[in-house]
C-alpha positions as CSV (number, residue, x, y, z in Angstrom):
1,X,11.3,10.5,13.0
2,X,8.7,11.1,10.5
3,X,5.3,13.2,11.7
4,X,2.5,12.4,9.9
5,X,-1.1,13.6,10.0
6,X,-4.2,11.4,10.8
7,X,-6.9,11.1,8.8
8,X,-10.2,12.8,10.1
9,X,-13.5,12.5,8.6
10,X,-15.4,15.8,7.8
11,X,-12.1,18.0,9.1
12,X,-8.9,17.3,7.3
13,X,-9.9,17.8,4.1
14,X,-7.9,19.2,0.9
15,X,-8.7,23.0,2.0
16,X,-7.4,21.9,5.4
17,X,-4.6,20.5,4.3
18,X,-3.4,23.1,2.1
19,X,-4.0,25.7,4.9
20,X,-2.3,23.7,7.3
21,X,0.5,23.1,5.1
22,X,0.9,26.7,4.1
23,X,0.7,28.1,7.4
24,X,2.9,25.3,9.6
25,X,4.1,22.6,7.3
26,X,6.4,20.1,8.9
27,X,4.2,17.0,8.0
28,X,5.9,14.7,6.3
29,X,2.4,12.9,5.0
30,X,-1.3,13.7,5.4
31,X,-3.5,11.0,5.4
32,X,-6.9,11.8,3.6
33,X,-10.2,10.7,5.1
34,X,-11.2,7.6,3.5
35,X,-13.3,6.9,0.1
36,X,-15.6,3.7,0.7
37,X,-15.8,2.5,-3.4
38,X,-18.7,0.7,-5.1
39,X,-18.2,-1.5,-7.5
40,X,-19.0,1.4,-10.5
41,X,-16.1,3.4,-8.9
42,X,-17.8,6.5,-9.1
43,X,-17.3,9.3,-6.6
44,X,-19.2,12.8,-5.9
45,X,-18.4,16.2,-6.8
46,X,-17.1,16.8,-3.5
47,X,-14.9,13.5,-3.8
48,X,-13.3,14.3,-7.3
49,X,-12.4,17.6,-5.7
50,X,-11.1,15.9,-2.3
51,X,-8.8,13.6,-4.2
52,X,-7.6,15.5,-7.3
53,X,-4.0,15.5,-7.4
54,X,-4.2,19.2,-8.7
55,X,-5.4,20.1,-5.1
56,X,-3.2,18.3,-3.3
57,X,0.1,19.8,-4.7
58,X,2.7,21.1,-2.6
59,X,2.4,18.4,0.1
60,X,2.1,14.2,0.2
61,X,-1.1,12.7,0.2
62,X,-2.1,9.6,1.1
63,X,-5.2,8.1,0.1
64,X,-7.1,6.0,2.4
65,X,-9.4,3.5,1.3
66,X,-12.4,2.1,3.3
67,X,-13.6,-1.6,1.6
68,X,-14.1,-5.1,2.8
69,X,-14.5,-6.2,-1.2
70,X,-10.9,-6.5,-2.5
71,X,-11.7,-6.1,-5.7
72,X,-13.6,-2.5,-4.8
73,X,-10.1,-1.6,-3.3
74,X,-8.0,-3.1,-6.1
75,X,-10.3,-1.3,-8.4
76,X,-9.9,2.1,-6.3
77,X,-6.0,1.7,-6.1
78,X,-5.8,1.4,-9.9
79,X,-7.6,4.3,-10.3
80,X,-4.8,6.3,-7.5
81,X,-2.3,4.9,-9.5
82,X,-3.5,6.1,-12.9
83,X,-3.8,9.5,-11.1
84,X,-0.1,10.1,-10.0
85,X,-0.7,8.2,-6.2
86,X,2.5,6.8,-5.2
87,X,1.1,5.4,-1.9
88,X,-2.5,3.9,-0.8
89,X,-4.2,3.3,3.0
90,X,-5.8,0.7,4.1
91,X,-8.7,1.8,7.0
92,X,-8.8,-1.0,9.7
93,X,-9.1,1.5,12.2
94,X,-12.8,3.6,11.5
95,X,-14.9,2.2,14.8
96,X,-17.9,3.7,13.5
97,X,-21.1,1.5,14.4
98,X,-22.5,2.6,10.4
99,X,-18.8,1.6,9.6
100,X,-18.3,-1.5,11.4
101,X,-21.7,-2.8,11.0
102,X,-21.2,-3.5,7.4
103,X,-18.1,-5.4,8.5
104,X,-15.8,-2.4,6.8
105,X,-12.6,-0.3,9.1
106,X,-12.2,-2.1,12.4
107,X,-15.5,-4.5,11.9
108,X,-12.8,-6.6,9.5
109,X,-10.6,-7.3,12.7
110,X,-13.1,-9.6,14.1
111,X,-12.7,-11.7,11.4
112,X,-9.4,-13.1,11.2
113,X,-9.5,-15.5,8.8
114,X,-11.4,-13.3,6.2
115,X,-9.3,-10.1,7.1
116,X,-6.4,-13.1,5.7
117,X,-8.4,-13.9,2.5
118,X,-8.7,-9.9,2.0
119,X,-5.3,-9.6,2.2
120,X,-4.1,-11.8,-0.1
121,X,-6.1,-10.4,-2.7
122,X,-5.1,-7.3,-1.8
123,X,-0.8,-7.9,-1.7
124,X,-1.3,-10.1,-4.5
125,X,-2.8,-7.5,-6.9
126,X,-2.3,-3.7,-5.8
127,X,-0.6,-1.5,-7.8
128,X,0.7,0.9,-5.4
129,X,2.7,-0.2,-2.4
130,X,-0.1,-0.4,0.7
131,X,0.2,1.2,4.2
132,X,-2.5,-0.4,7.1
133,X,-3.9,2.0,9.8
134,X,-5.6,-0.2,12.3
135,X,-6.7,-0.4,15.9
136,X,-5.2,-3.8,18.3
137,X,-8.8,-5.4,18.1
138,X,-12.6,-4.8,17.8
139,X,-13.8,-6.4,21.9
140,X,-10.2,-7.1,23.4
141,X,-6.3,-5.5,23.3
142,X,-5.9,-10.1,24.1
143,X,-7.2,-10.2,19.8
144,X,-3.7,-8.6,19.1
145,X,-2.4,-11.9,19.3
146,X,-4.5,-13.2,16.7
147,X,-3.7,-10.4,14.3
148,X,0.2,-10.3,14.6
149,X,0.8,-13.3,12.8
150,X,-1.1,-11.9,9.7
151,X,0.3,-8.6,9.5
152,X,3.5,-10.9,9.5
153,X,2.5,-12.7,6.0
154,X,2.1,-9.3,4.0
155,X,4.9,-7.0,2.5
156,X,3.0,-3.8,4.2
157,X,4.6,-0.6,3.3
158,X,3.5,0.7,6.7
159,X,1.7,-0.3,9.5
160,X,0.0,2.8,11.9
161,X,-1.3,1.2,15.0
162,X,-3.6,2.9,17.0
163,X,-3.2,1.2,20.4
164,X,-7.1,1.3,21.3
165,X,-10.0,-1.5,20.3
166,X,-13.0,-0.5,18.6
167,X,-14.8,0.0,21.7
168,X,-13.1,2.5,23.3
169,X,-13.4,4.4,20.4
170,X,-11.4,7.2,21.4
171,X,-11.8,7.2,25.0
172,X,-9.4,5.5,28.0
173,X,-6.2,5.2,27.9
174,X,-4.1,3.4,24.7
175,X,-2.7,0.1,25.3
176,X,1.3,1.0,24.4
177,X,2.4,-2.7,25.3
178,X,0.5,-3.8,21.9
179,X,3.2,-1.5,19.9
180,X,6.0,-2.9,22.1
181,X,5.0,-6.5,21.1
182,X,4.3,-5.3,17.6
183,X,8.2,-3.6,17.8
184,X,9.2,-7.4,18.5
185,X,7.5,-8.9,16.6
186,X,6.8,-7.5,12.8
187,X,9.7,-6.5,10.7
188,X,7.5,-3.8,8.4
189,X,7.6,0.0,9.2
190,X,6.0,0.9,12.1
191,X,4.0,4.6,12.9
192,X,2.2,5.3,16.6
193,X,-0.4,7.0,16.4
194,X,-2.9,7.9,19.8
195,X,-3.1,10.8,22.4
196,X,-0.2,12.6,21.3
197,X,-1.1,15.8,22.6
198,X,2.3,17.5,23.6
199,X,5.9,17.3,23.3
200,X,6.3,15.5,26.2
201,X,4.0,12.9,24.6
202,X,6.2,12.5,21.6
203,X,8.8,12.4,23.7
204,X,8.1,9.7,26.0
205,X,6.4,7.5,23.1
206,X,9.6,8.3,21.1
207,X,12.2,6.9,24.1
208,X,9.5,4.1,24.5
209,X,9.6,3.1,20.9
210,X,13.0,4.3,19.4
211,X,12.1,1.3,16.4
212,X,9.0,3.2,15.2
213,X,9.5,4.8,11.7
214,X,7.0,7.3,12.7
215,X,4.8,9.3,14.7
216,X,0.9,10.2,13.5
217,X,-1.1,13.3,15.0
218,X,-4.5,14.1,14.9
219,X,-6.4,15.7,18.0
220,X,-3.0,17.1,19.5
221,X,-2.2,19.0,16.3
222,X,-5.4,20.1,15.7
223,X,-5.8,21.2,19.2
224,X,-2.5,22.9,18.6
225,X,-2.0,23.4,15.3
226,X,2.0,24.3,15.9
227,X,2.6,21.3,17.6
228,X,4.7,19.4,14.6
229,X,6.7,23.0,14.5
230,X,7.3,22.6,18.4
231,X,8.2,18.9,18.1
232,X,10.7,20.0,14.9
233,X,12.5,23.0,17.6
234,X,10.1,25.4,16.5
235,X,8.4,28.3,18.2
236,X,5.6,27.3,20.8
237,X,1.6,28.6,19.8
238,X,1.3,32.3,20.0
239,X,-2.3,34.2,19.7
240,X,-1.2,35.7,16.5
241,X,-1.1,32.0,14.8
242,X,-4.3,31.0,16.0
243,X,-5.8,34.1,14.7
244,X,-4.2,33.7,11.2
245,X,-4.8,30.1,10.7
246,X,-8.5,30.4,11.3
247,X,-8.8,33.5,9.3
248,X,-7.1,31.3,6.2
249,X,-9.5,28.2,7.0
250,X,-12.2,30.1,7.4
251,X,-12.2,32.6,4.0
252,X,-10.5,29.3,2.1
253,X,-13.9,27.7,2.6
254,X,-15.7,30.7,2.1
255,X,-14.7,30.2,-1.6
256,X,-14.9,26.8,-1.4
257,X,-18.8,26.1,0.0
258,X,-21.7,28.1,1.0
259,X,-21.7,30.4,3.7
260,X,-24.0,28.3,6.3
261,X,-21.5,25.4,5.4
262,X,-18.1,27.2,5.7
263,X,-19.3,28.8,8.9
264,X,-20.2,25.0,10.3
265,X,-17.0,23.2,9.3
266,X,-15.6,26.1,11.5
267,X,-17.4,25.1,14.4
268,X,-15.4,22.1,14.6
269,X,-11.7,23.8,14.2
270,X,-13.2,27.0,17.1
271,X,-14.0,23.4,19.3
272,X,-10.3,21.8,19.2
273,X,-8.5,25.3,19.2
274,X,-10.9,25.9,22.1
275,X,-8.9,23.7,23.9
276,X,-5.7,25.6,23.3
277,X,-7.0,28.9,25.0
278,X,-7.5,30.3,28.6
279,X,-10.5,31.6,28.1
280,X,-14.1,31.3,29.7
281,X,-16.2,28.8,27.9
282,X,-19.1,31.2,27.2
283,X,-17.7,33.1,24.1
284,X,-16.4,29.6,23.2
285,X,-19.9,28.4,23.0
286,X,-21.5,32.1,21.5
287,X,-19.0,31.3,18.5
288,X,-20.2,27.7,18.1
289,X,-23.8,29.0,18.2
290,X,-23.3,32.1,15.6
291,X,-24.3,30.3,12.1
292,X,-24.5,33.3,9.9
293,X,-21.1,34.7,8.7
294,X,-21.2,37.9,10.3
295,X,-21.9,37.2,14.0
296,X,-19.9,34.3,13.9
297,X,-16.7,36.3,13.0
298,X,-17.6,38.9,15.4
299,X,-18.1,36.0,18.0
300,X,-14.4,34.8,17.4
301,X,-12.7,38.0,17.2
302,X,-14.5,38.3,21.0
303,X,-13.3,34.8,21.7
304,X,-9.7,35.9,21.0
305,X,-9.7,39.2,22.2
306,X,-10.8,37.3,26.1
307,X,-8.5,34.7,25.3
308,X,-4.6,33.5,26.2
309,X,-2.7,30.8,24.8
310,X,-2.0,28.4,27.7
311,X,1.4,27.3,28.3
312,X,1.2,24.2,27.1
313,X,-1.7,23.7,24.9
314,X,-3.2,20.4,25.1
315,X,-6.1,18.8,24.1
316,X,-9.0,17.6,26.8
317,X,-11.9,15.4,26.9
318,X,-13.4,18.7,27.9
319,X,-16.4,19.0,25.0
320,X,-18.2,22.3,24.4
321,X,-21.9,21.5,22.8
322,X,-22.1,21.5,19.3
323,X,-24.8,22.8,17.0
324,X,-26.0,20.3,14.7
325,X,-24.3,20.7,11.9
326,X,-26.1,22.2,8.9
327,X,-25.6,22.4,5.1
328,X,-26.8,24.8,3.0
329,X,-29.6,23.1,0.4
């Protein structure tokens, strides 16, 4: 079965992926946060950077692409393909109130009859194959339904169902009948994506679903960032991993971005590995606090030194506080 990694805004970027993928590997694709296009096309610095096919070598990359005007996607699939993409994503999933507001990621699952007209612009016209990630419906798991038959019509080259609606965000539990109907009902490539946190997750969701083409991580693997090794046979988290990896993350963006920002995006990673460690929450929370390079690192080397892995490493609804996350000007 194929392992793939989710998409996660403001985390899995390219300096992300090419740490994870040196250090662990075993992901078969990595979806890329999404691009929202204008109409001109243009992207930032940071974007060019984000989606150059030069940075992403050495691994599969999927863009994702976040648009309720099809000619804004058509126009930003073009521009993939001209670039080497094999493969584009379509973000039905993002439950985002700035997001859904402008009737863009999940918001376009209330609307089933323009999600259709969308659609048919969009099969009709890409020129790379396109691969849906969506949730089972914005209100109610009952609009699944309604959206069945559609996903029916279209020649999607995958669909990645995240069993939740919009408004649990990411919160309760998933609704795993919705990819049973979906098994029974769609003929197109299916990928299941939501709390897979351990083995014994896959495992279960993979003798629940044996159709599914594919499994997608985000929170489990990030958590514990061996987790597609342990699922592959591989050897379970050990101290010395944790350690590595974030010392690659954290001088990769050291290079990358200034040091108030490299030290904030690490906040993030020291939050979900967090959840991987026996350890008590107070140096968890002195290196989340630490914004100046120095202290920080001297904060996690105290965070490790206190710490264990736990047996089985799993991610929790447990949340440390965050600092507000600063840029440098």
């Amino acid at each position: 079965m194929k392992l793939y990694f989710a998409p996660m805004e403001g985390i899995t970027d390219v300096i992300f992926r090419q740490v994870f993928q040196a250090q662990f590997g075993g992901v078969d694709k990595y979806f890329m946060p999404f691009v929202s296009p204008s109409s001109s096309l243009s992207y930032t610095v940071r974007q060019d950077f984000e989606l150059s096919p030069e940075q992403n070598r050495g691994f599969f990359a999927v863009p994702q692409i976040l648009a309720k005007d099809p000619l804004c996607f058509l126009g930003a699939a073009r521009g993939f393909a001209d670039s080497g993409y094999t493969e584009v994503n379509l973000n039905l999933g993002c439950p985002s109130g700035t997001v859904t507001g402008k009737g863009k990621g999940s918001g376009m699952l209330r609307d089933v009859d323009g999600l259709k007209r969308f659609l048919d612009q969009v099969y009709g016209n890409s020129p790379l194959p396109v691969s849906i990630k969506t949730r089972i419906g914005f209100d109610s798991p009952a609009e699944w339904e309604k959206l069945l038959p559609v996903f029916a019509v279209y020649p999607i080259h995958e669909l990645i169902i995240h069993p939740r609606t919009r408004g649990q965000l990411y919160r309760g539990t998933p609704y795993r009948e919705t990819f049973a109907r979906a098994t029974e009902t769609l003929t197109c490539p299916l990928v299941y994506n939501g709390d897979l946190f351990t083995v014994q997750d896959v495992q279960q969701v993979q003798a629940m679903f044996p159709a599914a083409s594919g499994l997608m991580l985000g929170r489990g693997a990030l958590t514990n960032p061996a987790l597609l090794r342990e699922i592959r046979g591989g050897a379970p988290l050990a101290m010395e991993d944790l350690i590595r990896y974030h010392d690659r993350l954290y001088y990769a963006y050291m290079k990358t971005w200034k040091p108030l920002t490299a030290v904030g995006r690490m906040h993030v990673f020291v939050k979900y590995l967090s959840h991987s460690l026996d350890v008590p929450a107070k140096y968890v929370r002195q290196a989340m606090k630490e914004t100046q390079p120095e202290a920080y690192l001297d904060a996690v080397a105290e965070m490790f030194r206190r710490a264990q892995v736990k047996d089985v490493p799993c991610y929790s609804q447990q949340e440390y506080a965050m600092p507000a996350f600063r840029q440098d000007p």
